[in-house]
C-alpha positions in Angstrom: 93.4 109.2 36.6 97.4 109.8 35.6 99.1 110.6 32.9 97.5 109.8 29.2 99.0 106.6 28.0 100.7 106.6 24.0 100.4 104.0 22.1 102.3 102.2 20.0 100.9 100.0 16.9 103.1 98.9 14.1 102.3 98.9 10.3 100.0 100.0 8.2 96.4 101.5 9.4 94.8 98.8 7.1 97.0 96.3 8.2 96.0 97.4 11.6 92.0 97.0 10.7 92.4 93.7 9.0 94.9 91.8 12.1 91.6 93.5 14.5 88.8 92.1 12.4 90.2 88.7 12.0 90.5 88.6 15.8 87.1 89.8 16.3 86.0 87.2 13.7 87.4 84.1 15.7 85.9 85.2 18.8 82.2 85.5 17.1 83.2 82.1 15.6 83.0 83.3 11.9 82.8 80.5 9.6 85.1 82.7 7.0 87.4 84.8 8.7 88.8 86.2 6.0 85.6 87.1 4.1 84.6 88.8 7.7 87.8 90.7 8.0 87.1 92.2 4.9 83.3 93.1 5.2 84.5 95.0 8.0 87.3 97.1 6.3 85.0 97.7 3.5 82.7 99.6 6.0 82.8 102.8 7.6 86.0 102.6 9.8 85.9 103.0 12.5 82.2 102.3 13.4 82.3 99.0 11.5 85.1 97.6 13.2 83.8 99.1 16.5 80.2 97.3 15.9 81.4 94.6 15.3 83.3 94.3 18.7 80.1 95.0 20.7 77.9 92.8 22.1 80.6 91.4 24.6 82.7 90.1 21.6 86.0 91.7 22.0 85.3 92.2 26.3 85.5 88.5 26.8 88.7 88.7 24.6 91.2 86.8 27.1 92.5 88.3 29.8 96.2 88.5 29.0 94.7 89.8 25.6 92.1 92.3 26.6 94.0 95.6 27.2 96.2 94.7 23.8 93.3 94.4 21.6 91.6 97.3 22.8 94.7 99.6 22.7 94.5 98.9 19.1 90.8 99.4 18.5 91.5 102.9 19.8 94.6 103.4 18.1 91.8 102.5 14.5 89.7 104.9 16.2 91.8 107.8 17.4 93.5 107.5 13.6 90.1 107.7 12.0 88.3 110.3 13.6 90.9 111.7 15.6 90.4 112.5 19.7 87.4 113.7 18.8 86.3 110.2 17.0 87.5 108.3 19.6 85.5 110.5 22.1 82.2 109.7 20.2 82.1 106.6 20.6 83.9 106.0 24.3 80.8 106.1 25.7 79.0 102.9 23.6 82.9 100.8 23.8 82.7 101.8 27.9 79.1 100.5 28.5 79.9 97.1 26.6 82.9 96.6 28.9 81.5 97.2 32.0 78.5 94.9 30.9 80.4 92.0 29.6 84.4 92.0 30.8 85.3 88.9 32.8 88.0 90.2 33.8 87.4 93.4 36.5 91.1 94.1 36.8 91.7 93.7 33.1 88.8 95.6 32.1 89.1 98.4 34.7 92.7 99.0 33.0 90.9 99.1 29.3 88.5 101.9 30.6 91.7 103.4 32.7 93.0 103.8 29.0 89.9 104.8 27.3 89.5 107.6 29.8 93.1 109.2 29.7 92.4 109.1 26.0 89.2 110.8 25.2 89.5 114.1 25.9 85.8 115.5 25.5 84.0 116.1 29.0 80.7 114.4 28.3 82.8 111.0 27.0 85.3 110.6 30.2 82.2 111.2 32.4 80.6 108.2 30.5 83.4 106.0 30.6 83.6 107.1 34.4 80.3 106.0 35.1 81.1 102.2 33.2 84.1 102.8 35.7 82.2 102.2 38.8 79.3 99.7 37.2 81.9 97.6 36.4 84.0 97.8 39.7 80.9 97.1 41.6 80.6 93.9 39.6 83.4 93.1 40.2 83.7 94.0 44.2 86.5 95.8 43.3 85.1 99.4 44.1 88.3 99.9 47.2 90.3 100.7 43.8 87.6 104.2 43.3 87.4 105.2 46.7 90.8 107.7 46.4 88.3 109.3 43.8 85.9 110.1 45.3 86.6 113.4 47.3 87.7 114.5 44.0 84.2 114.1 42.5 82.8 117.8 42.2 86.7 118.8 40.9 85.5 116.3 38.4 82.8 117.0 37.4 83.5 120.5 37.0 86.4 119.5 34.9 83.9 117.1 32.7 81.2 120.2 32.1 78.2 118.3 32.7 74.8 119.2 34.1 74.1 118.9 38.2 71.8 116.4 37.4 74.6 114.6 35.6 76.5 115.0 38.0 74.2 114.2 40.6 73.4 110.8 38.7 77.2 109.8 38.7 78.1 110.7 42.5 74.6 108.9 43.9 75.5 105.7 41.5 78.6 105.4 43.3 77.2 105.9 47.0 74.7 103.8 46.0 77.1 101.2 44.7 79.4 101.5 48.1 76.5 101.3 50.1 75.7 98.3 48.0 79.2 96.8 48.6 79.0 97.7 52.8 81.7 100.4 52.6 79.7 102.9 54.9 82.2 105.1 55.3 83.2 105.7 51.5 79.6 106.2 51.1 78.9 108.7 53.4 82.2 110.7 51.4 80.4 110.3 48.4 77.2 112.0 49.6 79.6 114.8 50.4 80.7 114.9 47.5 77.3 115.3 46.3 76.6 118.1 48.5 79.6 119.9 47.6 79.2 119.3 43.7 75.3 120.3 43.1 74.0 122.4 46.4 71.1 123.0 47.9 68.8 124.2 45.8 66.6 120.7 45.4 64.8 118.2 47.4 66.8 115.7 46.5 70.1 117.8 47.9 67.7 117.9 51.1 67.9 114.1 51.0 71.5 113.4 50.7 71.9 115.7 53.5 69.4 113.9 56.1 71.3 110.6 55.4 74.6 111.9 55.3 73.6 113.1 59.0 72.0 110.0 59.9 75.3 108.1 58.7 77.6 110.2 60.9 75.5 109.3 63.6 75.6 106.0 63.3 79.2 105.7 62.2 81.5 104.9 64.8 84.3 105.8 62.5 83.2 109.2 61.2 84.3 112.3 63.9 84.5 115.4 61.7 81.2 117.1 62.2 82.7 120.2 60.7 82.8 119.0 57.5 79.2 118.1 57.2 77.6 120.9 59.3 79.6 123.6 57.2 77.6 122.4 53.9 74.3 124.6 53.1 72.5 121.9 52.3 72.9 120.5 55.9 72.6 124.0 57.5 68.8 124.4 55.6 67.5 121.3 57.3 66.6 122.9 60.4 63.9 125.0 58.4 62.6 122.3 56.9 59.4 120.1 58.1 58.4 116.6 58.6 61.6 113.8 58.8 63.9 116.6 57.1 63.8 118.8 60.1 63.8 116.2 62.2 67.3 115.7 60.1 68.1 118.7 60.9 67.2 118.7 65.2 69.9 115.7 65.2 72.4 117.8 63.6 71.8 120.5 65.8 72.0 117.8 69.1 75.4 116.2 67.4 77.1 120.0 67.2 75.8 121.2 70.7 74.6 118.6 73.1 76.6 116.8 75.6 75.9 113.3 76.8 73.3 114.5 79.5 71.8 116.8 77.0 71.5 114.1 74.6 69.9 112.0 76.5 67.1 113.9 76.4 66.8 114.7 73.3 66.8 110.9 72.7 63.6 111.0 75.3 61.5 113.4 73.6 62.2 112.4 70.1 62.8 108.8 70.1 59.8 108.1 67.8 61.4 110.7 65.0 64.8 109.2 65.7 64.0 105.3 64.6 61.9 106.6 61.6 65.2 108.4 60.5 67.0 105.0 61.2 69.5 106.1 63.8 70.9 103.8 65.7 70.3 105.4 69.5 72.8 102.9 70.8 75.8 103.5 68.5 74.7 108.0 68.3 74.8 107.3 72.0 78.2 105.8 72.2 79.3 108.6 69.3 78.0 111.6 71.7 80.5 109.6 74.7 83.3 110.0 72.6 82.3 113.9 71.3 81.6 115.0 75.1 84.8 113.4 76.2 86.5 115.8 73.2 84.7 118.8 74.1 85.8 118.2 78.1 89.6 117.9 77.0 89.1 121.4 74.6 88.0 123.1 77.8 90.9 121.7 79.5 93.5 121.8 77.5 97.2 121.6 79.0 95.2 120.9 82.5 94.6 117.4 84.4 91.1 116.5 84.0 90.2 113.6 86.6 89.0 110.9 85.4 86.0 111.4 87.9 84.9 114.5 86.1 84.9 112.1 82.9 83.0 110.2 83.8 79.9 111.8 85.2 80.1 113.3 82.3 79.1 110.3 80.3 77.5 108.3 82.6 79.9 105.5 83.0 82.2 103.6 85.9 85.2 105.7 86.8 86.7 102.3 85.8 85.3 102.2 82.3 87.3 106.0 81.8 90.4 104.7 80.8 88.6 102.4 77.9 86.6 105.3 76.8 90.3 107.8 76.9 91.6 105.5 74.4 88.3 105.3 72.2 88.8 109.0 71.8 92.1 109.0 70.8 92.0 106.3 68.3 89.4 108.4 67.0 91.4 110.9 66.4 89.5 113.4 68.3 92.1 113.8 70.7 95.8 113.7 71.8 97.0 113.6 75.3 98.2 111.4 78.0 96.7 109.2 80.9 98.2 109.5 84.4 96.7 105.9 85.9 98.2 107.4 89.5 96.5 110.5 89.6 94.2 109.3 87.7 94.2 112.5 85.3 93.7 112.7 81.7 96.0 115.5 80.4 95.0 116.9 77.3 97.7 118.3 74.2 94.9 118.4 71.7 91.3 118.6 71.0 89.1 118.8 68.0 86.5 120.9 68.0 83.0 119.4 66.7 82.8 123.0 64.9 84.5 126.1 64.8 82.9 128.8 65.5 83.2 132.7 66.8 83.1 131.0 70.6 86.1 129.0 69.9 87.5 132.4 68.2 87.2 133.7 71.1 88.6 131.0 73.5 91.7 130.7 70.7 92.2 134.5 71.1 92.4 134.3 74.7 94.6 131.7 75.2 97.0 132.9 72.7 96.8 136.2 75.0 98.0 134.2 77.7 100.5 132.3 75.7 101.8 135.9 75.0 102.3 137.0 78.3 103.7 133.9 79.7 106.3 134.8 77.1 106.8 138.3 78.2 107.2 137.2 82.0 109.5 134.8 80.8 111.8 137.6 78.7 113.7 139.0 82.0 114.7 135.1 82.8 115.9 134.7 79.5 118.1 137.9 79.5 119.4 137.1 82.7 120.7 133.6 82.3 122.2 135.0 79.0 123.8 138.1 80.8 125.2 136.0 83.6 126.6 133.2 80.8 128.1 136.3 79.0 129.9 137.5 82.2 131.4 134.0 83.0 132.7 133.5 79.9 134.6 136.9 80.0 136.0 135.8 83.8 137.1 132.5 82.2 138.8 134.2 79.2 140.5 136.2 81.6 142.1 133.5 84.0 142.8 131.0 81.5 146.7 130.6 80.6 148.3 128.1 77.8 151.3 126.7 79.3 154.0 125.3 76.7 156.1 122.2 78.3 160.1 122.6 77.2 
């Protein structure tokens, strides 16, 4: 969220309260500003003044106004009551903005503000919340989504409940699920997962649709990061449409594309009530087979033959598939079109587990010992360097000219 922002208001507090109420009074349209102005002062300040901005008074202040005007309630506010005041009432000021600002930019700054100012854990949570209602109103929810791996830091940091918590980080999937941003939402269930475990049904949930979404997702290729989470792992012991949850997970992490092919056979009827998309897990499980071939092969020429029985396709249609993979990110390596050889540099794992321990162990073994056969070269070509620059050192002369 940055830095806390200082503000800056000159003259007097009352001063302050009266130039703020007569503001507030044109915008309701008061018949006698003045007398308004000073009903307000005369109340409790700084609920008065901040009553009387409610309503969607002050938030449809004008644009180039908004963040001005509400800098100087908070500056009232903060001078009355202290952070403390300010943080009572954050929550009420945040709710009317999101409801009523015309402005989404403008009004996202004011709660920007509001945020870095109150410093009690219940009231940033609360202006957080106004954060993303008002951002989905506004479509302007791309400005949250660097937020929202950060969400369980968050909350920890704001002290609230797991079902708090819970209710913030499922209001924003919900909201970027809302707004077609798949991806973002499928981070935010994480988030969830990571922020109030596994101990509820509602954790069980999440975690089916955050499996179903990788599935789906053409885009989404780290399965480690969602099969690592308890909540996922728990699924497999569950019955009904969360275990069948879990039986894709397991297929994702384990099958190739032959393999999952027949899991798609004998479960295709669990597999559409989950709402996978066969087609698009189908094309996902190409790419993931394709991965797991080049991490068997590393530093070796796969053929592109061996590719593609592998997933079923043309030997012409390897190439196409090659480069899927490493746009994906699953993969680096090259493509010899001659020999027709896919040589692999790197490969991601789908998960990391004592196997690939093992494998890793065993090829740094060999890594070692290539080394070590290597040494007596390396001593040698130095020796013999060494003994030719002696013989040079030797024969050489410096001749002077008269």
């Amino acid at each position: 969220m940055g830095a806390k922002d200082v503000i800056f208001v000159d003259g007097e507090l009352s001063s302050q309260i009266d130039e703020l109420a007569r503001y507030i009074g044109e915008l309701k349209g008061a018949s006698d500003v003045a007398a308004f102005a000073a009903e307000v002062a005369s109340g409790e300040v700084p609920n008065s003044i901040i009553q009387a901005s409610l309503d969607g008074v002050l938030a449809k202040a004008p644009e180039d106004k908004l963040e001005a005007v509400y800098n100087q309630l908070f500056a009232i506010a903060a001078s009355q009551g202290g952070d403390e005041g300010l943080s009572s009432v954050a929550a009420k000021v945040a709710r009317d903005i999101e409801a009523h600002a015309e402005s989404g930019v403008a009004g996202l700054r004011v709660l920007n503000n509001l945020y870095n100012l109150a410093t009690e854990g219940q009231a940033q949570a609360a202006v957080f919340e106004s954060m993303v209602g008002l951002a989905a109103r506004a479509q302007l929810l791309g400005t949250l989504v660097p937020l929202v791996t950060r969400l369980p830091a968050m909350c920890g940091e704001w002290g609230v409940s797991g079902e708090d918590s819970a209710r913030i980080i499922l209001a924003l999937r919900d909201a970027l699920d809302h707004a077609q941003l798949s991806c973002e939402a499928y981070e935010a269930e994480l988030a969830f997962l990571q922020a109030v475990g596994s101990a509820s049904e509602k954790a069980a949930a999440v975690a089916s649709s955050a499996i179903v979404r990788f599935a789906n997702l053409a885009a989404l290729c780290d399965l480690d990061a969602l099969a690592s989470l308890p909540s996922v792992q728990e699924l497999s012991q569950r019955a009904g449409a969360l275990g069948d949850a879990g039986a894709l997970l397991n297929a994702l992490l384990s099958s190739d594309y032959r393999q999952w092919l027949q899991f798609v056979a004998a479960n295709g009827e669990q597999l559409t009530a989950l709402g996978v998309d066969v087609q698009k897990a189908s094309d996902k499980m190409r790419l993931l087979t394709v991965a797991s071939i080049a991490a068997d092969g590393l530093g070796q020429g796969v053929p592109f033959a061996t590719i593609a029985q592998a997933i079923d396709v043309a030997e012409t249609e390897v190439e196409v598939w090659i480069i899927d993979v490493i746009r994906s990110g699953l993969i680096q390596g090259k493509m010899n079109q001659v020999a027709r050889t896919l040589l692999p540099t790197r490969s991601t794992y789908r998960t990391f587990g004592a196997d690939q321990w093992k494998l890793l162990g065993e090829r740094l073994e060999q890594w070692k010992a290539s080394l070590e056969e290597l040494q007596p070269v390396i001593s040698n070509a130095k020796l013999i360097a060494q003994q030719q620059a002696v013989q040079m050192a030797g024969t050489s002369s410096v001749t002077i000219k008269e």
